[in-house]
N, C-alpha and C positions, 0 to 999 in steps of 0.2 A: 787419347786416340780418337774421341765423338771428332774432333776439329778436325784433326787429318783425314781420316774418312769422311766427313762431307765436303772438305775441297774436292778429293779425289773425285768422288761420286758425282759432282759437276764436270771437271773435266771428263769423266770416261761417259756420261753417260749425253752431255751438251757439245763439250770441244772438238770430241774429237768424231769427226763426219764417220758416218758407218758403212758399209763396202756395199754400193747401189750401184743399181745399172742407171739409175737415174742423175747419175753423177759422172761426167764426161773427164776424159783424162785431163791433168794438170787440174784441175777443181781439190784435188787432194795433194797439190805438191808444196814444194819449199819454193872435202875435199879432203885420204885419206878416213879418219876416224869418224867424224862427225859427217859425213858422208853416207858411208854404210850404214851408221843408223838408220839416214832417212830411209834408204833404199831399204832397207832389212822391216820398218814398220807402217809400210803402206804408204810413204809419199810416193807420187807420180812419177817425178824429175827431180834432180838432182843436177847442180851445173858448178861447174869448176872454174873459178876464172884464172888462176895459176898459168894454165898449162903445162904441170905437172904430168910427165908420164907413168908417174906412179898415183896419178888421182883417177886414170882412164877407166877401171871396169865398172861398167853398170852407168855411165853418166856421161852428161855432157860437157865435153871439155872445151874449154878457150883461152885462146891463149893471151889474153888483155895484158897481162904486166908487161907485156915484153918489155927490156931495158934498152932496147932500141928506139921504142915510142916516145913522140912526149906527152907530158901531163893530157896538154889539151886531145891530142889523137887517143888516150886513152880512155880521155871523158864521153869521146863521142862511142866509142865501143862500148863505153860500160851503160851507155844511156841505150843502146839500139837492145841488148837486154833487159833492165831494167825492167821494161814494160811488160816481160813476161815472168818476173819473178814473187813470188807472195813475203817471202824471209833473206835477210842478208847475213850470211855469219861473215866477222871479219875479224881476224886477226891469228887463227891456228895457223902454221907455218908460214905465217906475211913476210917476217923478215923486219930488222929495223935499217937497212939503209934507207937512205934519202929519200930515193925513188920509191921504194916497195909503203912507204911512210905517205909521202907524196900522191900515190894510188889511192890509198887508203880514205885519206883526205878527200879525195874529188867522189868518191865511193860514200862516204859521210855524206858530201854535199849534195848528191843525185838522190840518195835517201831521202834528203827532209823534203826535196823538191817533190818527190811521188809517195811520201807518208809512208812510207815501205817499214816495216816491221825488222830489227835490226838486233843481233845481238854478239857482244864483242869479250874477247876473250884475250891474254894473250898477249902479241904484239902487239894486237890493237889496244888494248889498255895502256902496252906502254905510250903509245897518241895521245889517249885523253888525257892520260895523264900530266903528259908536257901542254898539250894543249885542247883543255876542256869546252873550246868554244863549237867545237865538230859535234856536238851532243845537246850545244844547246839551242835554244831556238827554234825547236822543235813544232811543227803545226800542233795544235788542240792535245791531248796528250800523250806521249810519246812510246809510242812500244818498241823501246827500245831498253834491250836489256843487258846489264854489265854482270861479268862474273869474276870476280878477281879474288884471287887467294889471301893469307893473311899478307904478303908482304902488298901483294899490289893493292888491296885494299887499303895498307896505312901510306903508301905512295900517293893514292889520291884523296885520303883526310887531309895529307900534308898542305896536296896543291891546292883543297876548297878551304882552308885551315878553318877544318874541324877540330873542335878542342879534346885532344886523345885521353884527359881525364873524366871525360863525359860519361855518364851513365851507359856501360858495354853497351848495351841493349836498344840503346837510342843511338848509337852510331850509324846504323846504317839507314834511319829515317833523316838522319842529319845531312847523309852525304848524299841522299836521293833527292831532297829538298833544294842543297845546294846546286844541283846536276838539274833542278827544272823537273824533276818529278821521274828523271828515269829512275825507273827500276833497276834495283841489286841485290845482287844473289850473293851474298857474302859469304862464302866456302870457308867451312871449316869443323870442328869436332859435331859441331851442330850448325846446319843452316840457317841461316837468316836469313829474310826477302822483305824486302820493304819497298814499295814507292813514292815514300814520305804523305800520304793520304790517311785518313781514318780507314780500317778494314772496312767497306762495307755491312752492315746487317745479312746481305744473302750469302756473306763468303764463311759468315758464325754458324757454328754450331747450335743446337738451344741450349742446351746449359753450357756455352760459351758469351754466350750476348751479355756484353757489360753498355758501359754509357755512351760506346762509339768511338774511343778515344785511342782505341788499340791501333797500334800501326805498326806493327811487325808479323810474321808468319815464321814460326820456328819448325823447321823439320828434322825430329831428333830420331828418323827411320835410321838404323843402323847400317853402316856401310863397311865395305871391307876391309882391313886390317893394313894391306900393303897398298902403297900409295905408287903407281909404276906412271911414265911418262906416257899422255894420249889420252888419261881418263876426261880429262878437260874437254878434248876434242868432243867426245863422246857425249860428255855434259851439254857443248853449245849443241849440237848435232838437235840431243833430245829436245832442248828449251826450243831450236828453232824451229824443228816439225811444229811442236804445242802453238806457237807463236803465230805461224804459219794459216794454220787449221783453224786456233783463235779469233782470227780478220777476219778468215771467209765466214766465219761461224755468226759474225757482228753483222757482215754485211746482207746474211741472208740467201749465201748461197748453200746449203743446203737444206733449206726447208722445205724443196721439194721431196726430198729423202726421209724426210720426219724428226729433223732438227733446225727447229724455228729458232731466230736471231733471239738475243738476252733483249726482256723487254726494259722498256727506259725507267720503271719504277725500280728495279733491279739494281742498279746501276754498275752492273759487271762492265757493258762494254768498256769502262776506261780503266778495267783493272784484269785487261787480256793480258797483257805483258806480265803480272803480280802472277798470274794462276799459271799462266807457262813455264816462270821458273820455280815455281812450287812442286809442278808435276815433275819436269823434267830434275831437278832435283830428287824428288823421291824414286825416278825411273834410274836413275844414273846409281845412288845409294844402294838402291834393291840390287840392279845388276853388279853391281863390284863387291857386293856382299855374298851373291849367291855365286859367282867366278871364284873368290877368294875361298869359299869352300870345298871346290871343286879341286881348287888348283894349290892351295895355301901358299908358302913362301916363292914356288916357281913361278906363281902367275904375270900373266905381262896382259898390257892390255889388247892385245887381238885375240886372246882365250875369252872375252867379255862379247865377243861380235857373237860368238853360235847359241849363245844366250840370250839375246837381243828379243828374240820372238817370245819365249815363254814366258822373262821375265815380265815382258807387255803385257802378256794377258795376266800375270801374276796382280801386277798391278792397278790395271783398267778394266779386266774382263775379259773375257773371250767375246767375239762377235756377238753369236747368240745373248748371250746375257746382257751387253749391254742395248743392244737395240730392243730387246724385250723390256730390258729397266729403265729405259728412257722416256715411256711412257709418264712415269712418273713426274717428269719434268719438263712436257713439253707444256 
């Protein structure tokens, strides 16, 4: 538990910006599930590109897919946004026709063009997985992060042909490696996150620091019992806030607020994507643990949204404590 509690204590007390007037809206920002999260834990904005009448409350909605558009008319819509966006989640209710596939695509490809922070889920996995080259190519390191269950995870060992008698444990440094160093959140009895890198020494605990060679992050926080349709949503929701917060956190946008950028001996900045699906993994685990309690076999996941706030603090801190503890680490 030293390991899991010092990642955490870096994200709550470095990633994630603290609620300043010195911080101007959308400095804190990022459809359905993953949606309400943001909105529910302090992002700014939130923006839909669906046009979904059931993604409207609380957010900005657009209606980019439309199946009347083509490609190219969609690209220029998804680029006149783009520039205001920090995180892209893609793939919870995409859809695999051609088209919504074909979006998706030109949405990959306006990413790598503006380094946008990205994290795919879902239909979208079903993409990479036919076709992995949307994820590769990446500028300088990619924060971009895949969360795929156990089927979609051995869907794309198949397509990078990873050798599935490989040491469990090294699987998902194998396929992060082959993917160009994205980052994977491997869901399952127990998380896995790898970005096929060495862990850094500032992400070790002390009595965790070995010879450097460690490249996995296992989080065996307990989650809840029943598995109901939408936790996923909820999961990219969390990684992409963290994700989000992450960037601006590198770039130094809030260190007028008393959270200065990770310095270069550190060497966190290229492992923003590795600590967002850490957290957001342990935020996601925490809350369907402490819903499932509440709710046990009835639960669905919209009983998991009215939780969303306490479990935050459960797990990051309440305000006050971490901008008092942050001291520690500026």
């Amino acid at each position: 538990m030293a390991q899991h509690k010092h990642i955490i204590n870096i994200i709550s007390k470095q990633v994630i910006p603290p609620l300043s007037s010195k911080l101007h809206k959308g400095q804190a920002g990022a459809s359905r599930w993953f949606l309400k999260v943001s909105a529910k834990i302090n992002v700014d904005i939130s923006q839909d590109g669906s046009g979904s009448s059931a993604a409207r409350e609380n957010l900005i909605v657009h209606g980019i897919l439309d199946p009347a558009k083509s490609i190219e008319e969609i690209k220029v819509d998804l680029k006149s946004i783009f520039e205001r966006l920090h995180v892209l989640i893609i793939g919870p209710g995409l859809g695999r026709t051609e088209h919504t596939q074909n979006c998706a695509r030109a949405a990959f490809e306006l990413a790598k063009q503006t380094d946008l922070g990205v994290v795919v889920d879902a239909d979208g996995l079903f993409l990479v997985a036919n076709d992995p080259s949307v994820i590769l190519n990446w500028p300088g390191v990619p924060r971009v992060v895949l969360t795929p269950n156990v089927m979609e995870f051995k869907r794309l060992c198949d397509k990078m042909q990873i050798d599935p008698n490989a040491d469990h444990d090294m699987l998902c440094p194998l396929l992060s490696r082959a993917l160009e160093n994205t980052t994977i959140l491997q869901k399952g009895a127990v998380d896995i996150v790898s970005n096929g890198f060495p862990i850094p020494p500032a992400l070790l605990a002390k009595d965790a620091r070995t010879d450097g060679r460690l490249e996995i992050l296992k989080n065996e926080i307990k989650g809840g019992l029943k598995r109901c349709g939408g936790q996923g949503d909820i999961l990219s929701g969390s990684v992409g806030v963290l994700l989000a917060w992450g960037g601006e956190w590198v770039k130094g946008v809030y260190e007028d607020a008393g959270h200065p950028p990770p310095s270069k001996e550190s060497d966190l900045g290229k492992h923003i994507a590795l600590l967002a699906a850490y957290g957001g993994s342990t935020f996601n685990r925490t809350c369907s643990r402490r819903t499932f309690e509440e709710k046990g076999r009835s639960m669905q996941t919209e009983d998991m949204v009215p939780n969303i706030h306490k479990v935050f603090e459960e797990v990051f801190g309440d305000e006050g404590v971490r901008s008092e503890e942050a001291k520690e680490y500026a």
